[in-house]
GUDREN-631708 format. One line per 10 residues: number of its first residue (from 0); their letters; for each residue y, x, z of N, C-alpha, C. Coordinates in steps of 0.2 Angstrom, whole numbers, m for minus. Example, Ala and Ser with C-alpha at 12.3 -4.5 7.8 and 13.67 -1.06 7.14 Angstrom:
// GUDREN-631708
0> as> m28:66:39:m22:62:39:m16:66:39; m11:64:35:m5:68:36:0:64:39 $
END
This chain:
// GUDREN-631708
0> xxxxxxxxxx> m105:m135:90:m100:m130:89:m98:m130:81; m93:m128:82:m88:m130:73:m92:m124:68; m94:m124:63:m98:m119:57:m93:m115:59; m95:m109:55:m88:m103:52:m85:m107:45; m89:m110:43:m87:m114:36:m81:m120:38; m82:m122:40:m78:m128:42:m74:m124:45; m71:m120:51:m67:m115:53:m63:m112:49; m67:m110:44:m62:m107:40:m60:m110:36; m61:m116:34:m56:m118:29:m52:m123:34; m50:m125:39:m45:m126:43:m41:m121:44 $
10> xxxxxxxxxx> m41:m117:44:m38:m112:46:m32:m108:40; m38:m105:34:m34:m106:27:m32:m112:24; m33:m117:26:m29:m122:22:m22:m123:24; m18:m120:31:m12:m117:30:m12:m113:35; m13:m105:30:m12:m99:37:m5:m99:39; 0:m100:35:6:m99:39:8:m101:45; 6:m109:43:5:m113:52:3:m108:56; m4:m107:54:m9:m104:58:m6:m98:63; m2:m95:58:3:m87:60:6:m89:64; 10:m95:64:17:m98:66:16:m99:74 $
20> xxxxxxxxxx> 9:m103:75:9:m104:82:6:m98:84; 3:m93:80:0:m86:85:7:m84:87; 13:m85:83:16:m82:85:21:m81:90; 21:m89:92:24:m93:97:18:m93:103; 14:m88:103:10:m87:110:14:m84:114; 13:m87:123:21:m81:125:18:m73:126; 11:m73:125:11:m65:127:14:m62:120; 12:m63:113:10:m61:106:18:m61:106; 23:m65:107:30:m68:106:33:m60:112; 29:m61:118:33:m53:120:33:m46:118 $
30> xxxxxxxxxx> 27:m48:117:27:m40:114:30:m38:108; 30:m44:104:34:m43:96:39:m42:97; 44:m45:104:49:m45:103:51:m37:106; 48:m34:113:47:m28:114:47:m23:107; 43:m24:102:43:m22:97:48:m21:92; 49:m25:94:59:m26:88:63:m23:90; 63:m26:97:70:m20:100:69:m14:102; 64:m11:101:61:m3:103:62:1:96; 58:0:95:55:2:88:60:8:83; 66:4:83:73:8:81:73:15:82 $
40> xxxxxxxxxx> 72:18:88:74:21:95:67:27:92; 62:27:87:58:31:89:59:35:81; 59:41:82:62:45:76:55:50:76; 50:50:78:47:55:78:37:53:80; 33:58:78:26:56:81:27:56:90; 29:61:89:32:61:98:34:53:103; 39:51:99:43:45:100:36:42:102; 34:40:96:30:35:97:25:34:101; 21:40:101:14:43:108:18:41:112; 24:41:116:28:42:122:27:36:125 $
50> xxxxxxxxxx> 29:31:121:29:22:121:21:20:123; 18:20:127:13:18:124:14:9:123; 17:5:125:18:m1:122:18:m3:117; 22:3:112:27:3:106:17:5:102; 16:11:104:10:12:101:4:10:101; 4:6:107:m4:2:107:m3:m5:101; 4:m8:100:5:m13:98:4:m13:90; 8:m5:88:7:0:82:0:m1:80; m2:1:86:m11:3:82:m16:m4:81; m14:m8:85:m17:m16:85:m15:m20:78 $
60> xxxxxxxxxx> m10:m18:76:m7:m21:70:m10:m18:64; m13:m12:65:m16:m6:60:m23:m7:60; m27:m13:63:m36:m13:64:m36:m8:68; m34:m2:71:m37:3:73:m35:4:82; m35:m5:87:m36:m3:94:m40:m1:95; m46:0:93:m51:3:100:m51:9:97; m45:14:93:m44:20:93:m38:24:98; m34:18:100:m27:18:105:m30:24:109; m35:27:113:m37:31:117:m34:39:113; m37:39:106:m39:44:102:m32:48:100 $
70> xxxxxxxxxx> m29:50:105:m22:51:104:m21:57:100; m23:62:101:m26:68:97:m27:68:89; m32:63:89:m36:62:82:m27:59:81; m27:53:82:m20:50:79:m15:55:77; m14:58:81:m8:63:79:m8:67:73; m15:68:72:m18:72:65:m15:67:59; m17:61:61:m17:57:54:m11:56:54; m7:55:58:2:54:58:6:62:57; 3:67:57:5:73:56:6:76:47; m1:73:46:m2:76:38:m1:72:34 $
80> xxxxxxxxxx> 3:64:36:6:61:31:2:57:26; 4:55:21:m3:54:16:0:55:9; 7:58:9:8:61:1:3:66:m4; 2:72:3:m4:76:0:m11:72:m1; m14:75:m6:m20:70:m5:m25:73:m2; m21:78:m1:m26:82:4:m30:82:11; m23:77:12:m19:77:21:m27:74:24; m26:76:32:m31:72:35:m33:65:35; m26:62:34:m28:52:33:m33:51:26; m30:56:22:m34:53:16:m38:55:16 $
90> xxxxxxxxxx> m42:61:19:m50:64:18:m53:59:23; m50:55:27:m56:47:31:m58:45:26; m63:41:29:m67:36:23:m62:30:24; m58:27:30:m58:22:32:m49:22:28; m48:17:25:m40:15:24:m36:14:29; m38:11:33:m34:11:40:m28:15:41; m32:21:41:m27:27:42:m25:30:37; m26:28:33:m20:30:29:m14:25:27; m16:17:29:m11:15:29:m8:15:35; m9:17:43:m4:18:46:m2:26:46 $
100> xxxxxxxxxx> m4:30:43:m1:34:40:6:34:36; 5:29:32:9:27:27:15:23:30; 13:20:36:18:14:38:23:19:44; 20:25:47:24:28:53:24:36:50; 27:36:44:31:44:40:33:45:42; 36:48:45:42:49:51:46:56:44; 42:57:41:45:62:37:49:60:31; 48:54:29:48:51:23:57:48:24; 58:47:19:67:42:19:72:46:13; 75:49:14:82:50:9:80:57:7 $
110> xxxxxxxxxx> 83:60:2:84:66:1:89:67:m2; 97:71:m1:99:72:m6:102:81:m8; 107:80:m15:108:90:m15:117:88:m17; 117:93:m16:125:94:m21:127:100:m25; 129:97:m30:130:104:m35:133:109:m31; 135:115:m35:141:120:m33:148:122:m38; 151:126:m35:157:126:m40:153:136:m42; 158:135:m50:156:142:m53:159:148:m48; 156:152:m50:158:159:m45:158:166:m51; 163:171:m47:162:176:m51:157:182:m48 $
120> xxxxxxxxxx> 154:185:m52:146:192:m51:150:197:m56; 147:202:m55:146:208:m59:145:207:m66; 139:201:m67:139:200:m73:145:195:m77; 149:191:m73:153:188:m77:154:183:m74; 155:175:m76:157:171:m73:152:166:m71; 148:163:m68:143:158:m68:146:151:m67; 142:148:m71:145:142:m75:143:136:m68; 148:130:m67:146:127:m60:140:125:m59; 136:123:m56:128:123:m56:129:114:m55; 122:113:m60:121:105:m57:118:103:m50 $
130> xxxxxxxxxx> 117:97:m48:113:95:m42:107:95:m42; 102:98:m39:96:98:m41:92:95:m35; 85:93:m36:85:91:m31:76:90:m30; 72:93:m26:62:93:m27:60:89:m22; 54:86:m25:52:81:m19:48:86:m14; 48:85:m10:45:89:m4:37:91:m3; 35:84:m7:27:82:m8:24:81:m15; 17:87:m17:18:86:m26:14:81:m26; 13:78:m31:11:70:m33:3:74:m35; m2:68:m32:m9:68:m33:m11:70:m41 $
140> xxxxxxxxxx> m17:71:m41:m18:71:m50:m15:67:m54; m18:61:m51:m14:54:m52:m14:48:m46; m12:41:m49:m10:38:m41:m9:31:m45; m12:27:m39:m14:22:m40:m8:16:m40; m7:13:m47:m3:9:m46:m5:1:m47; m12:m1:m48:m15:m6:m49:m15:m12:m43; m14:m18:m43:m12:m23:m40:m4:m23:m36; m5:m23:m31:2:m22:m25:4:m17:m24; 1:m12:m28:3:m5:m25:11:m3:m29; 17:m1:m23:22:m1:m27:24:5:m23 $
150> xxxxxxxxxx> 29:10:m29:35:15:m26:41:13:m29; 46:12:m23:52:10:m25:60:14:m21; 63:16:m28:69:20:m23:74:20:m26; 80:20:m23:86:20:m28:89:29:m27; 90:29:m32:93:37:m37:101:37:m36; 105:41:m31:113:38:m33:115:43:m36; 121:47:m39:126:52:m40:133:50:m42; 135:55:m35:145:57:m36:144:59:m43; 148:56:m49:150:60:m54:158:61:m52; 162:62:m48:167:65:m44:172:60:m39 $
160> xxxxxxxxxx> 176:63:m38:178:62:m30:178:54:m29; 177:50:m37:181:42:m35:176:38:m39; 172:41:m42:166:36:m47:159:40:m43; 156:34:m41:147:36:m41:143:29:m42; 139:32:m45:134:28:m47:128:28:m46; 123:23:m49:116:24:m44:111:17:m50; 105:20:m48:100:15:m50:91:14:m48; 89:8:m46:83:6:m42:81:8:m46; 73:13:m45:68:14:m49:63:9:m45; 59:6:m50:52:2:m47:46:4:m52 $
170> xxxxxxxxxx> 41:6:m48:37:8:m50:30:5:m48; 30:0:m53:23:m5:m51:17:m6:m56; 13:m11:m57:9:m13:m59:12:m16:m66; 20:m21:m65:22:m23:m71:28:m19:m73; 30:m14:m71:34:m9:m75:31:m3:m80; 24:m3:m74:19:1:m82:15:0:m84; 15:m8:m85:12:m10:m88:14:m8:m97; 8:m4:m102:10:m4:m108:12:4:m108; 14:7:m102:15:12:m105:11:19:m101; 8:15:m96:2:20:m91:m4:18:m95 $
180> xxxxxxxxxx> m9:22:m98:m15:22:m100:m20:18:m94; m19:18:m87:m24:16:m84:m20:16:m78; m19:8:m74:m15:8:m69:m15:12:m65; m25:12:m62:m26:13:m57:m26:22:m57; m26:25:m61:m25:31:m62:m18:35:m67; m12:32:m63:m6:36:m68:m6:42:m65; m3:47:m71:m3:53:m71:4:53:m68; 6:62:m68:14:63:m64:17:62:m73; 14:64:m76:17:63:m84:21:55:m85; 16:52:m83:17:43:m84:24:43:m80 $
190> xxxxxxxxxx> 21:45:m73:27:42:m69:36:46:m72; 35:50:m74:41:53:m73:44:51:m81; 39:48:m87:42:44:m92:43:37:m90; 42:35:m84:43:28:m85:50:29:m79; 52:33:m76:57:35:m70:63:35:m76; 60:40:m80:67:42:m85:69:35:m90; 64:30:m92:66:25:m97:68:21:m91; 68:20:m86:74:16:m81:78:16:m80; 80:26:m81:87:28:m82:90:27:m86; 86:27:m92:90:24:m98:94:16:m99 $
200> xxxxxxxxxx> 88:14:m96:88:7:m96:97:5:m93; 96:7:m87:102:8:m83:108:7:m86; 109:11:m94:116:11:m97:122:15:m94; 127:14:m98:135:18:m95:137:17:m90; 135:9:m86:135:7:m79:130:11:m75; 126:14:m76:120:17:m73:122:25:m73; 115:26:m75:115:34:m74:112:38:m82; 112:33:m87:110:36:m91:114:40:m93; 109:48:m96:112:54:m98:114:57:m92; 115:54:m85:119:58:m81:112:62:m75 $
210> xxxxxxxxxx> 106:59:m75:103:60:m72:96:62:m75; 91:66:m75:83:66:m77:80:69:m73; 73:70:m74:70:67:m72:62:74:m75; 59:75:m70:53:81:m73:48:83:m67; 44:85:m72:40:89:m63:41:94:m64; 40:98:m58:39:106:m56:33:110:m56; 34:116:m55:29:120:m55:24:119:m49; 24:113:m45:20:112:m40:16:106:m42; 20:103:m46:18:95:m49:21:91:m46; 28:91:m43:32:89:m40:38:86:m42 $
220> xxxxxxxxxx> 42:80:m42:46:75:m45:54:82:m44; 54:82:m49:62:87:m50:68:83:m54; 72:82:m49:78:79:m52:84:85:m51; 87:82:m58:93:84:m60:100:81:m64; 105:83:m61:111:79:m62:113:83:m71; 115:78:m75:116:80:m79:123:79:m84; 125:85:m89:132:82:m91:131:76:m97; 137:71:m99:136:66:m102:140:65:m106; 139:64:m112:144:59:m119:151:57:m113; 156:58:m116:163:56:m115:162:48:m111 $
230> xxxxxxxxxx> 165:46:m107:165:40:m104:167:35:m108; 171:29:m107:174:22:m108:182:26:m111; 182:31:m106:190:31:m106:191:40:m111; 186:43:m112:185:48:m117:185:53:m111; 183:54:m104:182:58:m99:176:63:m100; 172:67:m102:166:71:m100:164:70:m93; 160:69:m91:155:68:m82:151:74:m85; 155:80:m81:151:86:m79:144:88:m76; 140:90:m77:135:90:m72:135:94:m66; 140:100:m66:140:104:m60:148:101:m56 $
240> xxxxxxxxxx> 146:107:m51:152:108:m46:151:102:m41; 156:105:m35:155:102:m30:155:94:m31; 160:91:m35:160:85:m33:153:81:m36; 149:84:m41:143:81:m41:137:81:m38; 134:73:m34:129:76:m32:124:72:m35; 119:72:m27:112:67:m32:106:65:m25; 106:60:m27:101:56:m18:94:53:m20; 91:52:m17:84:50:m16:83:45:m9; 84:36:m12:82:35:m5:78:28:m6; 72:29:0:67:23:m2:70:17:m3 $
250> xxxxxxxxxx> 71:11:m7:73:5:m7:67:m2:m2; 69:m8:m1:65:m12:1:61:m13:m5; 55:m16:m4:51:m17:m9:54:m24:m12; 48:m26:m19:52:m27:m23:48:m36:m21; 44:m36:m17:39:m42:m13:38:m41:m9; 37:m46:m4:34:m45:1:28:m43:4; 23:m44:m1:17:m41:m2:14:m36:m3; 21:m31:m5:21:m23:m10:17:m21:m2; 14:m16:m8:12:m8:m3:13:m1:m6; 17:1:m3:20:8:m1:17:13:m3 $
260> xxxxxxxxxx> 20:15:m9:12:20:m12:17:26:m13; 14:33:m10:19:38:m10:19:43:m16; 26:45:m18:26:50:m24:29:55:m23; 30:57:m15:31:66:m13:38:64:m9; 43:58:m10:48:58:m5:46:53:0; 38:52:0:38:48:6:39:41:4; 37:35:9:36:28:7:40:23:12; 44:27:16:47:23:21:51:18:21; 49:11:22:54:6:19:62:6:24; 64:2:22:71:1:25:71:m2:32 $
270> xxxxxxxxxx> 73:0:37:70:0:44:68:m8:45; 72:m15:42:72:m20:45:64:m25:41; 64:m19:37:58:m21:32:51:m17:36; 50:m12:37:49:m9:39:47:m12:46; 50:m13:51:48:m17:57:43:m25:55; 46:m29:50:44:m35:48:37:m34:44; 35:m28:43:26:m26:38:23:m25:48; 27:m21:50:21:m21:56:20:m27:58; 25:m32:61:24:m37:65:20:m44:61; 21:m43:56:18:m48:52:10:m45:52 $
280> xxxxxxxxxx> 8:m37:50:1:m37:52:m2:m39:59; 0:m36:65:0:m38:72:m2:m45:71; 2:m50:69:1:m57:69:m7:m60:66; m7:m55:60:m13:m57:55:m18:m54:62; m19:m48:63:m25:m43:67:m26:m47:74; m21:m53:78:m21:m55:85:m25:m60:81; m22:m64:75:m26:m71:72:m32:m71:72; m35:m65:69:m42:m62:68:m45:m60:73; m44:m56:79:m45:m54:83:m49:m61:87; m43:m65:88:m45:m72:93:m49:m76:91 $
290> xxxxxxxxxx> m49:m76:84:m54:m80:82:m63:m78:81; m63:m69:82:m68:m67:83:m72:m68:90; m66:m69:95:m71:m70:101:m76:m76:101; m73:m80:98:m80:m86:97:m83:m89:92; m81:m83:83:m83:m83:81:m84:m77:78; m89:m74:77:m89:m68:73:m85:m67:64; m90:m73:62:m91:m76:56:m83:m75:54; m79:m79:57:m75:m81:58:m68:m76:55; m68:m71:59:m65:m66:61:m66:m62:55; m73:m60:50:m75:m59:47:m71:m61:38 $
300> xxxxxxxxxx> m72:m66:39:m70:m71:34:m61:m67:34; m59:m72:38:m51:m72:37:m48:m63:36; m53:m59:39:m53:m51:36:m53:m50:30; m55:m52:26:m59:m51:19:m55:m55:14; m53:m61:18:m49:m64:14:m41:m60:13; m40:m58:18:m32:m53:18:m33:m45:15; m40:m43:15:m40:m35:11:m43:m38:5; m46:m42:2:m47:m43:m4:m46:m40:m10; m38:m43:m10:m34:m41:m16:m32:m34:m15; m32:m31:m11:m31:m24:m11:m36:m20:m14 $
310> xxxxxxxxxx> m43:m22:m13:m46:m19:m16:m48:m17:m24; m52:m11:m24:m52:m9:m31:m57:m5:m37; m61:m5:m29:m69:m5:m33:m74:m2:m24; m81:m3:m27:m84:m5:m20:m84:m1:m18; m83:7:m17:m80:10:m12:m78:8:m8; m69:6:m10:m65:3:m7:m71:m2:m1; m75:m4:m3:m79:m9:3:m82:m6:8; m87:0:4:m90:1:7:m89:6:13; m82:9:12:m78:13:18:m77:8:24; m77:2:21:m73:m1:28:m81:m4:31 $
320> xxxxxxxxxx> m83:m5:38:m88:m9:38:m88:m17:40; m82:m20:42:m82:m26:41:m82:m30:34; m78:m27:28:m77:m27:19:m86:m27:20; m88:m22:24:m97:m19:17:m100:m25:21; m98:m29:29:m102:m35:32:m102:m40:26; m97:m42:25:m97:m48:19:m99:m48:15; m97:m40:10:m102:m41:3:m110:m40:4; m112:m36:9:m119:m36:9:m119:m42:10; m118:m48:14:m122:m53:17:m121:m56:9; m116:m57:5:m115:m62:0:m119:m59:m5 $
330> xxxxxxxxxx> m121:m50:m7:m124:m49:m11:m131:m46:m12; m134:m51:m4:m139:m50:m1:m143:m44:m1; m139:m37:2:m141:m31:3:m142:m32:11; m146:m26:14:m147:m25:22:m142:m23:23; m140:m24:30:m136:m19:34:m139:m13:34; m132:m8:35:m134:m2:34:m127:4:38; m131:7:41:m125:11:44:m121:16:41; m122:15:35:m123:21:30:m126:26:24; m125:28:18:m128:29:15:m130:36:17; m137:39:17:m138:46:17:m136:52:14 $
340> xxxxxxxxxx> m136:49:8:m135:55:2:m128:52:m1; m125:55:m7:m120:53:m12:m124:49:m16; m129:49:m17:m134:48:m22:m134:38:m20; m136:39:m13:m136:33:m12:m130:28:m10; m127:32:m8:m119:28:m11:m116:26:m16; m118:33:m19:m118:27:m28:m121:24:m29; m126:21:m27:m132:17:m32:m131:10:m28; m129:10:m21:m125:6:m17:m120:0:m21; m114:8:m21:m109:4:m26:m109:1:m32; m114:6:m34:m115:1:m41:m119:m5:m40 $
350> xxxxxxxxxx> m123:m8:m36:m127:m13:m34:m121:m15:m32; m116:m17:m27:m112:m20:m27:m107:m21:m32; m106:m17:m36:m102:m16:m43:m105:m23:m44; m110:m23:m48:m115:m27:m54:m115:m34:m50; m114:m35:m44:m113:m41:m41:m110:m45:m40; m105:m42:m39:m97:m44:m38:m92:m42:m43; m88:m47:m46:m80:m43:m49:m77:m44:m45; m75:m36:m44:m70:m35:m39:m63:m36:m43; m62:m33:m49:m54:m35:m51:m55:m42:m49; m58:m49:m52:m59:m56:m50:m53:m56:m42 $
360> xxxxxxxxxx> m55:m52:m38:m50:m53:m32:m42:m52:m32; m41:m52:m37:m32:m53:m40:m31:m60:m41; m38:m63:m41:m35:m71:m41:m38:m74:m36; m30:m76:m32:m32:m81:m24:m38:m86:m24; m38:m88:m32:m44:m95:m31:m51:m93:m30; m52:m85:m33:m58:m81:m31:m59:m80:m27; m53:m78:m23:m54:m75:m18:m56:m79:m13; m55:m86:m12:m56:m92:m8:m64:m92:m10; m66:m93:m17:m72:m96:m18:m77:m91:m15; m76:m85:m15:m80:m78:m11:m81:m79:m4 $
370> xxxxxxxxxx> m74:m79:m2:m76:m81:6:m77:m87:9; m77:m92:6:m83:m97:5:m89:m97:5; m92:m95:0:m100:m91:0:m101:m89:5; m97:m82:6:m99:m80:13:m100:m86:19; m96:m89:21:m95:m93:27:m102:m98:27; m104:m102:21:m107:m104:21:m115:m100:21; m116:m96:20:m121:m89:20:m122:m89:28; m117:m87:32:m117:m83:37:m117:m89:40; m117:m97:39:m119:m102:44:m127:m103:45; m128:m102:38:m136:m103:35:m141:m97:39 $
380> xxxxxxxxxx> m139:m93:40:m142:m85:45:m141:m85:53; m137:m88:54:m134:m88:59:m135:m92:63; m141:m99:61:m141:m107:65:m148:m108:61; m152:m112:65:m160:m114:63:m157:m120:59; m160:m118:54:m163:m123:47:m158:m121:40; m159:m124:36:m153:m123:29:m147:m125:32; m141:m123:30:m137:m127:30:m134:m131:24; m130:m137:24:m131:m140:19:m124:m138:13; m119:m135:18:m116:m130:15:m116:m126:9; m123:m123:12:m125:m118:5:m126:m120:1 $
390> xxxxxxxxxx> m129:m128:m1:m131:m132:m7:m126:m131:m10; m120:m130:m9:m114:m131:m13:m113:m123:m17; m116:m119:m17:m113:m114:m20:m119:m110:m21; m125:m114:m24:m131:m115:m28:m133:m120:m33; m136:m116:m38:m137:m120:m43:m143:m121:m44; m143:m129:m45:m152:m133:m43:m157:m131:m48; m162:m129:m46:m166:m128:m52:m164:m122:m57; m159:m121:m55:m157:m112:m60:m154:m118:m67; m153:m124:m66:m148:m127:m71:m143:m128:m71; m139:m129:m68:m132:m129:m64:m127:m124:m66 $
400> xxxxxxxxxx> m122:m125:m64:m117:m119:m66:m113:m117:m61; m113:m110:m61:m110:m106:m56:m102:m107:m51; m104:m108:m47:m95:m113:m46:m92:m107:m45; m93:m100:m43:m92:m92:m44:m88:m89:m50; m88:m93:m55:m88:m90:m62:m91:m82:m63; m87:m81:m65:m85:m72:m66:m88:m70:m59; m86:m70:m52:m87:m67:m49:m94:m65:m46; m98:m68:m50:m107:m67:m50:m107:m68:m57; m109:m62:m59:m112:m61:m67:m118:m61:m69; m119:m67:m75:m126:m69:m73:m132:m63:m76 $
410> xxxx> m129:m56:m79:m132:m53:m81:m132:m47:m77; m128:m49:m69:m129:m43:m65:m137:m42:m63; m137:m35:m60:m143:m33:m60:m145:m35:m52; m151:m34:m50:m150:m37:m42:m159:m30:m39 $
END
């Protein structure tokens, strides 16, 4: 029988291949295809329960088949969304759900307002009103914008019957870079400075002057249309009355790797984008899946290899139990169903922490040399005698040099 080690590096040495033929399987080729052309057609939680093809396929894509039964619970976690941080998805331990959460908003998409024209009161005349316009969902304390994690939308506004204009906000790891104190935790302060300098950025082709940007009394993204410096041609752009408005709508992400991080209008990508994240996971979760039935290890590995980089400290591990298989096995802790106490969760995660750099997992070559180790580990536990394999990702005599680098710190504690 072929190692998990040898397996797996057949396999990553060109996954796209690897993708390309799962994908040309005729069953995996039918259902995708069922998927493509249905998928349009569901506008609601309802939609979706109703299909169960659409929705077994949905859940299979999301790690979470052997929940397809739990239609109930599911409903919960597609009901409460994941803007709130309160919502049912995000109070799980497991990410799963809140990235299908995240992937089947059904609430999420466009927002827009329109001003009004003045009117006369008792008190006198009221001046036209501008566009105003609140996110539906307040933004967490703060929100994670570290590695892949991205919010992206374009901002349009009628400045009247025959001019409108508009500008992509992207809100990532390399736009706030320099100007968020800490990616992993931006504040709604950061986000709504770094919203407003891309307005500016924008120019007189853009929306600068014309549009800003604040929170609300809930902690919520508040936009308003605004008046502006004389045009090109000496015009003033009003900020009220009916011909001014103002929209909110999620753009396609800015890579194909982005993940959908929501900031109260919801993460929903652009439908053709949006079908292409599901069926590209499905593809990954059949690969995984198939290769688990004959090999665990196997299944194991190429999982780990694809959450990796999302991760972001050993929580993030320890919620999922296939992530907490690999690191125990590679940071030589026991299995364990669970910690007791909080106490022991932390002391867990810090034991994990001091083992492993997990930022290190931002970079692919780590990311290889980790599941590596592992595969090699898990041949050597797995089959009578050493395997020769793990000679390689040991050093002889405690003289040798770490071929891990960084990722094993030699003054972790164990």
């Amino acid at each position: 029988m072929t190692s998990t080690f040898t397996s797996y590096q057949l396999v990553a040495r060109d996954l796209p291949k690897a993708l390309q033929r799962k994908a040309a399987d005729p069953i995996v080729a039918r259902d995708t295809a069922y998927y493509e052309a249905n998928i349009g057609k569901v506008k609601s939680v309802d939609d979706l329960m109703a299909d169960q093809r659409l929705y077994a396929y949905a859940m299979k894509a999301y790690g979470l088949e052997d929940m397809t039964y739990a239609k109930a619970f599911m409903r919960k976690v597609l009901e409460g969304g994941v803007a709130d941080a309160s919502s049912f998805a995000n109070r799980l331990a497991d990410p799963r759900y809140v990235a299908f959460a995240r992937a089947f908003d059904f609430a999420a998409g466009a927002a827009s307002a329109s001003g009004a024209d003045g009117s006369i009161s008792e008190s006198g005349v009221v001046p036209p009103q501008p566009a105003q316009l609140s996110a539906p969902a307040a933004l967490p304390d703060s929100t994670d914008f570290s590695g892949a994690n991205e919010a992206r939308f374009t901002l349009t506004s009628r400045l009247d019957a025959t001019t409108t204009r508009s500008v992509t906000i992207t809100l990532n790891a390399a736009t706030l870079a320099g100007s968020a104190a800490d990616l992993t935790r931006v504040t709604g302060a950061e986000i709504v400075a770094a919203i407003n300098a891309q307005i500016a950025a924008s120019g007189e082709d853009g929306l600068e002057d014309r549009v800003q940007v604040g929170l609300g009394a809930r902690n919520e993204l508040y936009f308003e249309t605004t008046a502006s410096a004389p045009d090109g041609f000496g015009t003033a752009v009003e900020a009220g009355g009916t011909g001014r408005t103002l929209s909110v709508e999620n753009a396609a992400p800015s890579a194909a790797d982005r993940r959908a991080v929501g900031i109260g209008f919801g993460t929903a990508l652009l439908p053709d984008a949006q079908v292409r994240t599901v069926t590209d996971a499905y593809l990954e979760q059949t690969l995984e899946s198939d290769a688990g039935e004959e090999d665990t290890g196997l299944r194991l590995a190429l999982y780990f290899a694809r959450m990796a980089p999302t991760l972001t400290s050993a929580y993030d591990i320890l919620g999922d139990a296939a992530l907490s298989k690999v690191a125990n096995t590679v940071a030589g802790l026991p299995a364990t169903s669970g910690a007791a106490t909080s106490e022991a969760l932390d002391a867990r995660a810090a034991f994990l922490a001091a083992k492993i750099d997990i930022a290190g997992f931002q970079d692919p070559a780590k990311v290889q040399a980790f599941v590596r180790r592992f595969a090699a580990i898990w041949d050597a536990q797995n089959s009578s005698g050493d395997s020769p394999i793990l000679a390689l990702f040991t050093t002889a005599g405690g003289g040798g040099a770490d071929p891990l680098g960084s990722l094993y710190p030699t003054n972790a504690s164990s």
